[in-house]
NUZA-817340 format. One line per 4 residues: number of its first residue (from 1); for each residue x, y, z of N, C-alpha, C, O, CB. Coordinates in steps of 0.2 Angstrom, whole numbers, plus 2048, in hexadecimal, padded with zeros to 3 digits. Glycine has a CB too. Layout:
NUM> X Y Z X Y Z X Y Z X Y Z X Y Z | ...
END
This chain:
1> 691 619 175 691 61C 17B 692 624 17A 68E 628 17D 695 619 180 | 697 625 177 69A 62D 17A 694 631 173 691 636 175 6A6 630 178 | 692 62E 16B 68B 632 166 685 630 16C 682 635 16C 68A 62D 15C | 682 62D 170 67E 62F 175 67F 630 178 67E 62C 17C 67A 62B 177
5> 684 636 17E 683 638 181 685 640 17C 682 645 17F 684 635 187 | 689 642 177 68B 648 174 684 64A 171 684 64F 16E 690 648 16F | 67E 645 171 676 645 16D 674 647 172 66E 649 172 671 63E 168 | 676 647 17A 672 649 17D 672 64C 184 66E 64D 189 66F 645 17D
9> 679 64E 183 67C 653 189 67A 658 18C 67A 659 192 67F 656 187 | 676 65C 186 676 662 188 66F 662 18A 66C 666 18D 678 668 184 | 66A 65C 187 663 65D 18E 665 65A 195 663 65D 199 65B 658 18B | 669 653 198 669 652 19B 671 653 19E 671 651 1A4 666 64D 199
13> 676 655 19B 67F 655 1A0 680 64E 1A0 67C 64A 1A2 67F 659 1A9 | 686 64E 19E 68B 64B 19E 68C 644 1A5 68C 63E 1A5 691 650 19E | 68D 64A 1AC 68B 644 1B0 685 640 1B1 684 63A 1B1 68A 647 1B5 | 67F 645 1B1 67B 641 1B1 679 63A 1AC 676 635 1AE 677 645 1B1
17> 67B 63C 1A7 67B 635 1A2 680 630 1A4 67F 62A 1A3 67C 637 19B | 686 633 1A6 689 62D 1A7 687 62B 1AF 68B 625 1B0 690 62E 1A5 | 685 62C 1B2 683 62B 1B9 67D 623 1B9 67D 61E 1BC 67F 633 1BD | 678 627 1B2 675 61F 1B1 677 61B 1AB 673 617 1AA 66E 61F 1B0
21> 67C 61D 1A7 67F 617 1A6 684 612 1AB 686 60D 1A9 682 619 1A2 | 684 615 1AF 688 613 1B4 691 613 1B2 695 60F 1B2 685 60C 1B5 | 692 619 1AF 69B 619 1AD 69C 61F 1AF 697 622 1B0 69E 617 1A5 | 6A2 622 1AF 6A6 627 1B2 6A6 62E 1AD 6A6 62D 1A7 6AF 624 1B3
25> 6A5 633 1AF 6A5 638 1A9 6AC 63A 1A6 6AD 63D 1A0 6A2 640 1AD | 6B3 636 1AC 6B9 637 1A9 6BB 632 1A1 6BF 634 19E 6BE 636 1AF | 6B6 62C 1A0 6B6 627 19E 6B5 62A 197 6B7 62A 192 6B1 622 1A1 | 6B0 62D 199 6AB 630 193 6B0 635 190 6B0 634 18A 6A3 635 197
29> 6B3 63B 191 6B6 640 190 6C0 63D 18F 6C4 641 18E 6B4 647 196 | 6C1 637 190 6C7 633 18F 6C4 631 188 6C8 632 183 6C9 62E 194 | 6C0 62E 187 6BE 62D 181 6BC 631 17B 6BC 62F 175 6BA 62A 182 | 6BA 637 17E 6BA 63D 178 6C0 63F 175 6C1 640 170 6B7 644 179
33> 6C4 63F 17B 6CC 641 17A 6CF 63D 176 6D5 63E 174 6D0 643 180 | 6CC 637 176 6D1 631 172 6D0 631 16A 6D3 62F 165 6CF 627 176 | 6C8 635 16B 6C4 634 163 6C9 63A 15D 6CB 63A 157 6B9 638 163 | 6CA 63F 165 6CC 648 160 6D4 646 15E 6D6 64A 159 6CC 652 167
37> 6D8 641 161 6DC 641 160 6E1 63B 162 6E6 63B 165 6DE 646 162 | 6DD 637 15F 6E1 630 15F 6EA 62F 15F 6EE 632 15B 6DE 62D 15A | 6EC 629 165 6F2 62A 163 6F7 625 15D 6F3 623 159 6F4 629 16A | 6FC 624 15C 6FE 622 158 6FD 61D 156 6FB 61B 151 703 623 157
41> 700 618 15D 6FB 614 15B 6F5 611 159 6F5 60C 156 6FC 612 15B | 6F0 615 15C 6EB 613 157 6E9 616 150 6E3 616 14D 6E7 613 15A | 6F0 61A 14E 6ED 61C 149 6F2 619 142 6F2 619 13C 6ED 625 149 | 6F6 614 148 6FC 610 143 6F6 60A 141 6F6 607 13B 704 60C 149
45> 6F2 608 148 6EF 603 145 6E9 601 143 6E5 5FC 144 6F0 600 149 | 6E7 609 13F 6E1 60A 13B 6E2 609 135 6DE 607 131 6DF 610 13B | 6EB 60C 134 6EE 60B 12D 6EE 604 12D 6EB 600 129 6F5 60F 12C | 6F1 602 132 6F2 5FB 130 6EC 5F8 12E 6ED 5F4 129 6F4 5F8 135
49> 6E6 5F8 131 6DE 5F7 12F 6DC 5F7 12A 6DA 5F2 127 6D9 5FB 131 | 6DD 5FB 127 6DB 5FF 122 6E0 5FB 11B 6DD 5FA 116 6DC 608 123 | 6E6 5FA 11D 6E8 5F6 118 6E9 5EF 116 6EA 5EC 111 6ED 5F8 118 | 6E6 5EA 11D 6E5 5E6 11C 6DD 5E5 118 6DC 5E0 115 6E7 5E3 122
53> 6DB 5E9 118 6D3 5E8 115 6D5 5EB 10E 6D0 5E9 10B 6CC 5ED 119 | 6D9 5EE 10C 6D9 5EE 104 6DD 5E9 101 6DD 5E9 0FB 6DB 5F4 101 | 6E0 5E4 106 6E4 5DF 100 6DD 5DC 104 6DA 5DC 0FF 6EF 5DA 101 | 6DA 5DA 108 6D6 5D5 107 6D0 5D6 103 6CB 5D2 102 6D4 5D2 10D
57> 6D0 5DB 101 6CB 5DF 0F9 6CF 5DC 0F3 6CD 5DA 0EE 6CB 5E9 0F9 | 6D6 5DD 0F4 6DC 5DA 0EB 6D9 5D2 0ED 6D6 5CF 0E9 6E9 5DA 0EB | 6D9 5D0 0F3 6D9 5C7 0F3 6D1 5C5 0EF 6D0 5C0 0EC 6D9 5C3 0FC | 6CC 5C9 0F1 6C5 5C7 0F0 6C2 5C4 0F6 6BE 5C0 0F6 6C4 5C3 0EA
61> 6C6 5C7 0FC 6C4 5C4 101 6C6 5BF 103 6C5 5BE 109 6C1 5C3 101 | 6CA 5BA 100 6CD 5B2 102 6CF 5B3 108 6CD 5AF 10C 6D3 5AF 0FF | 6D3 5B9 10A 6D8 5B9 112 6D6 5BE 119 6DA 5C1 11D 6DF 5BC 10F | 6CF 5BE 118 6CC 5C2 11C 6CD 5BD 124 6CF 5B7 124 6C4 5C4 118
65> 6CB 5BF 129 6CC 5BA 12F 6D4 5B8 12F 6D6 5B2 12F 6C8 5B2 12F | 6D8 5BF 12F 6E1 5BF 12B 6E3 5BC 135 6E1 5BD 13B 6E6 5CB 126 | 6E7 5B9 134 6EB 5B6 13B 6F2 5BA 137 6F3 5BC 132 6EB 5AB 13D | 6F5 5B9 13D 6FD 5BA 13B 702 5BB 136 706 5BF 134 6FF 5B8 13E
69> 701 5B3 133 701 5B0 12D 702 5B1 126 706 5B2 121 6FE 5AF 12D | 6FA 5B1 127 6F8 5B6 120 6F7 5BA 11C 6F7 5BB 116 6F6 5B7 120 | 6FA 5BF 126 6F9 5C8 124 702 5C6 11E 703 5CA 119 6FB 5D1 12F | 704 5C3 120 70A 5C3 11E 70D 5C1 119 710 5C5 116 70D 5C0 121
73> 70A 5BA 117 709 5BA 110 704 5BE 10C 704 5BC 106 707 5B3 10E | 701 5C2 10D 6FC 5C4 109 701 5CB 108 701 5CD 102 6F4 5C4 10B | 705 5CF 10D 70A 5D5 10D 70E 5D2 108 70F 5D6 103 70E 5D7 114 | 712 5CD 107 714 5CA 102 713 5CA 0FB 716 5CD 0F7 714 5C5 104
77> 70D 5C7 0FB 70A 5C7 0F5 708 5CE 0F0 70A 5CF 0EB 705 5C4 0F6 | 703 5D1 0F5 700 5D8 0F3 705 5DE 0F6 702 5E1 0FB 6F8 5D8 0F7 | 70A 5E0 0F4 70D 5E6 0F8 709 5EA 0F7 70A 5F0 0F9 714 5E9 0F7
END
């Protein structure tokens, strides 16, 4: 949503695009503000992202679709 309307703002404005998407321009500009500066946690749980996908790269994949569990034994396993 927010790369189609920053591709096409400045022919058409912000309201108006979002008037026929049918969503709020504040929607739109809460969401830019969330991109420029995300808060902790979601930048705790990027890391976290990010590290569950390299032990499930050490595993070869076996523990991908990780439930609670897993993440747990596999933190175990792979520090």
């Amino acid at each position: 949503m927010t790369r189609f309307i920053e591709e096409h703002r400045q022919t058409y404005g912000v309201g108006s695009i979002c008037r026929v998407l049918s969503i709020a321009p504040s929607a739109y500009y809460a969401t830019v503000a969330r991109q420029k500066n995300p808060c902790v946690r979601s930048q705790k749980d990027k890391e976290l992202c990010d590290d569950i996908r390299r032990r499930g790269n050490l595993t070869e994949g076996l523990y991908i679709g990780l439930d609670y569990e897993k993440v747990c034994f596999v933190e175990k396993k792979f520090p």
